[in-house]
C-alpha positions as CSV (number, residue, x, y, z in Angstrom):
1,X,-7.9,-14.2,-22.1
2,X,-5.1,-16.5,-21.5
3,X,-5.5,-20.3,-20.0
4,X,-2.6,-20.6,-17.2
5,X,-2.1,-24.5,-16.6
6,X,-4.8,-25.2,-14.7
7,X,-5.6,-21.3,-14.6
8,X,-7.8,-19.3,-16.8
9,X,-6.8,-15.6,-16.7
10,X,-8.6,-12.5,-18.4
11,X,-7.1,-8.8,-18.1
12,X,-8.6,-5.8,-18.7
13,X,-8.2,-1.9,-18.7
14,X,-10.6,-0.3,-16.4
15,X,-10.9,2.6,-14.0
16,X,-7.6,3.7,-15.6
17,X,-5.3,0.6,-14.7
18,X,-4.9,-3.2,-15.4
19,X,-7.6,-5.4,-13.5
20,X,-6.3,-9.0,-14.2
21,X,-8.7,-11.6,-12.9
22,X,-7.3,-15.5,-12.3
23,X,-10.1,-18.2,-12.0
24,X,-8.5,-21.4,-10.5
25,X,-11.4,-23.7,-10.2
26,X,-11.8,-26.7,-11.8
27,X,-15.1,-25.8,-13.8
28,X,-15.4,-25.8,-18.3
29,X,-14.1,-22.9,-19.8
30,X,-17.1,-21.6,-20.7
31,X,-18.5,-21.2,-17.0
32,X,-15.3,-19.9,-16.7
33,X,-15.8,-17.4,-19.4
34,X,-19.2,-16.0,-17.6
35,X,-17.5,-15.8,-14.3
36,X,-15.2,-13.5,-15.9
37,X,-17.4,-11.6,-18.1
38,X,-20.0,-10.7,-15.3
39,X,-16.9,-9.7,-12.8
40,X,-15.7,-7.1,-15.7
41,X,-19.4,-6.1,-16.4
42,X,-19.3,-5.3,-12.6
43,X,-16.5,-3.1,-12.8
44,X,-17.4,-1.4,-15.8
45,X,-20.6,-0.1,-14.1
46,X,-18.6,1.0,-11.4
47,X,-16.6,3.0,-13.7
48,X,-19.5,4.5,-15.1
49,X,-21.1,5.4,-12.1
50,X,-17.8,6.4,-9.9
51,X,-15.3,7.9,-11.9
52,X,-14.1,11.2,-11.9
53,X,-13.1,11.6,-14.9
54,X,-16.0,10.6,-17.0
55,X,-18.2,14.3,-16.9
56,X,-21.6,12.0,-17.1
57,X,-20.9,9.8,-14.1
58,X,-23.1,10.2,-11.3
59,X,-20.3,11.3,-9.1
60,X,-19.1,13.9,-11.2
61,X,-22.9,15.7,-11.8
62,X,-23.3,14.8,-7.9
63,X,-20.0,16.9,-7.8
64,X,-20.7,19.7,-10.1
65,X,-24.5,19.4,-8.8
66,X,-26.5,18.7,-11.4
67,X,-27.5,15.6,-9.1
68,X,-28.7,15.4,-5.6
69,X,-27.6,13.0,-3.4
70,X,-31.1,11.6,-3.0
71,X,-31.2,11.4,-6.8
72,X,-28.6,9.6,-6.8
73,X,-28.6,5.7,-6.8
74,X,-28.4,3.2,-4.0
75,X,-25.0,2.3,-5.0
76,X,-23.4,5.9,-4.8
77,X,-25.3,6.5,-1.8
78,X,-24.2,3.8,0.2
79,X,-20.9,4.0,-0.7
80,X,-20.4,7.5,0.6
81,X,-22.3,6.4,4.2
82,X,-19.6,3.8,4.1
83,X,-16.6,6.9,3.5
84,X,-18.7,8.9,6.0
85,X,-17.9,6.1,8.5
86,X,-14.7,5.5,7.2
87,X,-13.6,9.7,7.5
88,X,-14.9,9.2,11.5
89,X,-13.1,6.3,12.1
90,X,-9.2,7.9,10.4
91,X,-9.9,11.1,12.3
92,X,-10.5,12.7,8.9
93,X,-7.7,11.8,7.1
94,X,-9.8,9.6,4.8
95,X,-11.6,12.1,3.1
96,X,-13.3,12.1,-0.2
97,X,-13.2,16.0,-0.3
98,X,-9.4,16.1,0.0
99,X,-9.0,17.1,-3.1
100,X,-11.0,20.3,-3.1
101,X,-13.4,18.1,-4.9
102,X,-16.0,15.2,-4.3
103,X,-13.9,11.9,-5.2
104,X,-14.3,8.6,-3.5
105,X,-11.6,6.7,-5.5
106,X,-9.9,6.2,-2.7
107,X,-12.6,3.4,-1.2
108,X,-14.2,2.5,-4.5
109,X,-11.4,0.6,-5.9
110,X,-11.3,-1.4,-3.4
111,X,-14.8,-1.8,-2.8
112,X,-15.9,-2.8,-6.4
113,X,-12.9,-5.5,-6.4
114,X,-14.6,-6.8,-3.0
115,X,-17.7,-7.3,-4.3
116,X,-16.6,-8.5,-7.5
117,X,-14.9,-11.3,-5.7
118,X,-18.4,-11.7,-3.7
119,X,-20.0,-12.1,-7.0
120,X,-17.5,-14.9,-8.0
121,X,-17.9,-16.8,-4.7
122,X,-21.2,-16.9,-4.9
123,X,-21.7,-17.4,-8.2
124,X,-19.3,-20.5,-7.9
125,X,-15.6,-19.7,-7.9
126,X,-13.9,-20.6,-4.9
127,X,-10.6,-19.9,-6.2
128,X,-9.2,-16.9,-7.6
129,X,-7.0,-14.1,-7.5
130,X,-8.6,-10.5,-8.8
131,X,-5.9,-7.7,-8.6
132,X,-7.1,-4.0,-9.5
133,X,-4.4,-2.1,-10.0
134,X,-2.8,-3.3,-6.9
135,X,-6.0,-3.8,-5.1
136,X,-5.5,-7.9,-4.6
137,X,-8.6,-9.7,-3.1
138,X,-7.8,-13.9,-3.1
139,X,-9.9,-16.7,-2.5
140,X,-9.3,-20.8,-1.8
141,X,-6.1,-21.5,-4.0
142,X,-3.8,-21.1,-7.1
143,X,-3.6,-23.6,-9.9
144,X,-1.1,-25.3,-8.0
145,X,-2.7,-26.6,-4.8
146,X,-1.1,-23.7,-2.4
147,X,-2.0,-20.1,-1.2
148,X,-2.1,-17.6,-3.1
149,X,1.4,-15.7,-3.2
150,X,1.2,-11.4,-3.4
151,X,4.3,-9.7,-3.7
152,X,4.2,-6.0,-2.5
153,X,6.1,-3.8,-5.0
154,X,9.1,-2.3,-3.8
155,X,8.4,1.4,-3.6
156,X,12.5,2.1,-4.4
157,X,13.4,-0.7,-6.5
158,X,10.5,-1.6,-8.7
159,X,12.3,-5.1,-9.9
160,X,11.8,-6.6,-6.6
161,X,9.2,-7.0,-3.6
162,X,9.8,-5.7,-0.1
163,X,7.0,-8.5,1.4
164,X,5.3,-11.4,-0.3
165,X,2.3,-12.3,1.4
166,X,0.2,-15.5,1.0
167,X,-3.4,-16.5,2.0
168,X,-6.5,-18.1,0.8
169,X,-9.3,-15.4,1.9
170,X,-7.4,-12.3,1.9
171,X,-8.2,-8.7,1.0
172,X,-4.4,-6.7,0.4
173,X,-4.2,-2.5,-0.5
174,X,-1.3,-0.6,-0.9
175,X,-1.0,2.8,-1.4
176,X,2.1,4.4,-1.7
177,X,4.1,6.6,-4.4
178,X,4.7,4.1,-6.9
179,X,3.5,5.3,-10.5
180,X,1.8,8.9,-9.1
181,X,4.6,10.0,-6.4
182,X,3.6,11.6,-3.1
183,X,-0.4,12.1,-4.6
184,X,-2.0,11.3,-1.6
185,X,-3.7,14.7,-0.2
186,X,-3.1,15.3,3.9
187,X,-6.8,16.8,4.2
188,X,-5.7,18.9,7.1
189,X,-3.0,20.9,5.3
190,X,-3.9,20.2,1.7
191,X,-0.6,19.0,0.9
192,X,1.0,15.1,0.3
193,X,2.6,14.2,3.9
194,X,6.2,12.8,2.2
195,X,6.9,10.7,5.2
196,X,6.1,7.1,4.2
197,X,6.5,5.8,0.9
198,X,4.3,2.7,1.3
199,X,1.2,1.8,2.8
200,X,0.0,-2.6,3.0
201,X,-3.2,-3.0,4.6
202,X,-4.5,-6.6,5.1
203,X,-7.7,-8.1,6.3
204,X,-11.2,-9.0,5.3
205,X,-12.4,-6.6,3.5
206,X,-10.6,-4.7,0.3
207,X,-12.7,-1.5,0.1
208,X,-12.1,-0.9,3.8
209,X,-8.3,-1.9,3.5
210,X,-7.6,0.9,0.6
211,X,-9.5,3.5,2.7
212,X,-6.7,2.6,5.6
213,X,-4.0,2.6,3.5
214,X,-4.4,6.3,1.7
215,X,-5.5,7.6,5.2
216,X,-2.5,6.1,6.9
217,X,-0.3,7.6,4.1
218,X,-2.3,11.3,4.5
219,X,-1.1,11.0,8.5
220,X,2.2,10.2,7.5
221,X,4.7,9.0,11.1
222,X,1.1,9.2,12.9
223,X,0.0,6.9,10.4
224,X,2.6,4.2,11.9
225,X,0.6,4.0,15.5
226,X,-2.7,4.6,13.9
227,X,-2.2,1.6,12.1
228,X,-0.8,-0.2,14.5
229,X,-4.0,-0.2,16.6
230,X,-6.3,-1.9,13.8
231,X,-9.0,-4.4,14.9
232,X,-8.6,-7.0,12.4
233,X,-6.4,-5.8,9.9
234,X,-2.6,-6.3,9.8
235,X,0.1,-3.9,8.1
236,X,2.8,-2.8,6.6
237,X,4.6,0.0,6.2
238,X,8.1,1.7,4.2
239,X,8.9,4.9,5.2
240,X,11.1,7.8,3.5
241,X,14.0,7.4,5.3
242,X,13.8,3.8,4.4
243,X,12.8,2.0,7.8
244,X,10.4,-0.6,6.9
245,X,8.0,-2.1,9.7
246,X,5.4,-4.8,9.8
247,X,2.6,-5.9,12.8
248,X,3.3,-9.5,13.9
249,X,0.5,-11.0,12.1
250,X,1.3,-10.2,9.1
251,X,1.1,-13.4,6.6
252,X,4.1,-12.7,5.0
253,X,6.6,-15.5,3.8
254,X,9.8,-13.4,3.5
């Protein structure tokens, strides 16, 4: 834990990668404390239940099938109606069986960071910043008065930021080949597409803006229109050959 000015920020390694949560309200530390510990409580029972690499998860024995999916809990069940939806609405390219094997991750992330900052809002923290591995959901404002500020990663030059983006209720994904190359699986052909490097989605909702960006990065230049064409939701995109591209409504400062 470490109290930023008027910030009070907590980090912690979960689902494989660095969740850092930044509580900006004016409220004692110790209601500050509980508002963290309940969001990383959250997220820890998401890892239990959802990841792929723990052999007792429920998604891995729904995988292997020592589960059913009516067995299952409520959680895991409506989470995969929701990548049901989500496979219709990308023309398949969001597809949790892409792998060869049942895995979700690429809506869960973003999801449990959703609700998480749900939790917070409800439970009284009106401002804050949780970022999950690149999965950024923000709410009211930073320490200092103003909008959040989210710089996207440079997918060339990991030093600096090809966009920063602001806002004070904003869900941001990004997939692209940053730490894991060209990983995401083109479910049609079973191989990475290598045309873009980097995927920003932006909008309401975090779980839903992760499922956009790996499918847009499985399409690869088709991606570009695809995305293009979002209902509520504005983008980003750095391809290969190193055009970068952005919709107009992008809340971008630079």
């Amino acid at each position: 834990m470490t109290i930023v000015g008027s910030g009070f920020v907590v980090v912690q390694h979960i689902m494989g990668t660095a969740i850092s949560l930044h509580l900006a309200d004016d409220l004692p530390e110790p209601v500050l404390q509980t508002l963290a510990d309940d969001a990383f409580a959250w997220l820890r029972e998401v890892d239990r239940r959802f990841s792929t690499y723990k052999h007792d998860s429920e998604i891995s024995r729904l995988a292997n099938g020592e589960l059913t999916l009516q067995s299952c809990s409520s959680q895991v069940r409506a989470v995969l109606d929701t990548c049901t939806d989500l496979w219709q609405a990308t023309r398949g390219y969001f597809d949790v069986y892409a792998t060869g094997t049942l895995d979700p991750s690429g809506y869960v992330k973003g999801w449990a960071a959703q609700v998480a900052s749900d939790r917070l809002a409800a439970a009284g923290s009106v401002n804050h910043c949780l970022n999950a591995g690149g999965d950024v959901r923000v709410r009211g404002v930073s320490p200092s008065g103003q909008p959040w500020r989210i710089g996207i990663r440079h997918p060339w030059q990991p030093q600096h930021t090809s966009w920063i983006l602001y806002g004070t209720d904003l869900a941001v994904a990004t997939s692209g080949v940053y730490e894991r190359g060209h990983h995401v699986i083109d479910p049609h052909t079973g191989q990475p597409n290598h045309a873009l490097r980097s995927v920003t989605v932006t909008g309401p909702d975090l779980g839903i803006a992760d499922a956009y960006a790996t499918a847009a990065m499985a399409m690869g230049p088709s991606g570009v229109d695809w995305l293009a064409a979002l209902d509520g939701y504005e983008t980003a995109v750095v391809c290969q050959d190193g055009r970068a591209m952005r919709s107009d409504g992008l809340p971008t400062i630079m």
